[in-house]
C-alpha positions, 0 to 999 in steps of 0.5 A, spaced: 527 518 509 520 518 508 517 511 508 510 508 506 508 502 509 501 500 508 495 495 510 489 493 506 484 492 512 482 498 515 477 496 519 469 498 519 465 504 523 460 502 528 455 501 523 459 496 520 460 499 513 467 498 511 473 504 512 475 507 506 482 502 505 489 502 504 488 501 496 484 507 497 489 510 500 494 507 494 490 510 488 489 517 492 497 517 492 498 516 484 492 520 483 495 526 486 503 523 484 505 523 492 512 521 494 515 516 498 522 513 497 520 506 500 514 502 500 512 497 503 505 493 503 505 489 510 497 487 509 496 479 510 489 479 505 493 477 499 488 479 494 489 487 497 497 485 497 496 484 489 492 490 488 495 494 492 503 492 489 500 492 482 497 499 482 503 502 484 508 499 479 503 501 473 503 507 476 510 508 475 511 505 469 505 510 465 509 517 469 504 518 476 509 516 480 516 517 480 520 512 478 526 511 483 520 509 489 522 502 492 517 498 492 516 491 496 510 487 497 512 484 504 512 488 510 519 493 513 519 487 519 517 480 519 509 479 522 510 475 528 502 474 528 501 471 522 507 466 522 510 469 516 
């Protein structure tokens, strides 16, 4: 089973420039139609979240990705950290 769990923040370079992030990793996935049979979006920056979690499903409905991909905007376990 090929499961996909996805954070937002990714963290900087020594420069302090941000790393390329989940959502980049998101759009690349639809771009080129890659395949998961479960996505979970585990990121506790709630705006990255929505993106992320609406960008997939848009994907889904115009084609880009199949439609039979579980996708769930809370992470596969329960964050012991963030009190969530």
């Amino acid at each position: 089973m090929a499961i996909l769990t996805l954070d937002h923040d990714l963290g900087e370079d020594v420069e302090g420039k941000e790393l390329p992030n989940g959502y980049d990793l998101v759009k690349y996935f639809c771009e080129h139609g890659l395949r998961a049979e479960k996505i979970y979006i585990h990121t506790d920056n709630p705006v990255g979240r929505q993106n992320t979690y609406d960008t997939l499903l848009a994907a889904q409905r115009r084609g880009f990705i199949a439609e039979d991909i579980e996708i769930y905007h809370y992470p596969i376990t329960v964050n012991r950290y963030s009190g969530e």
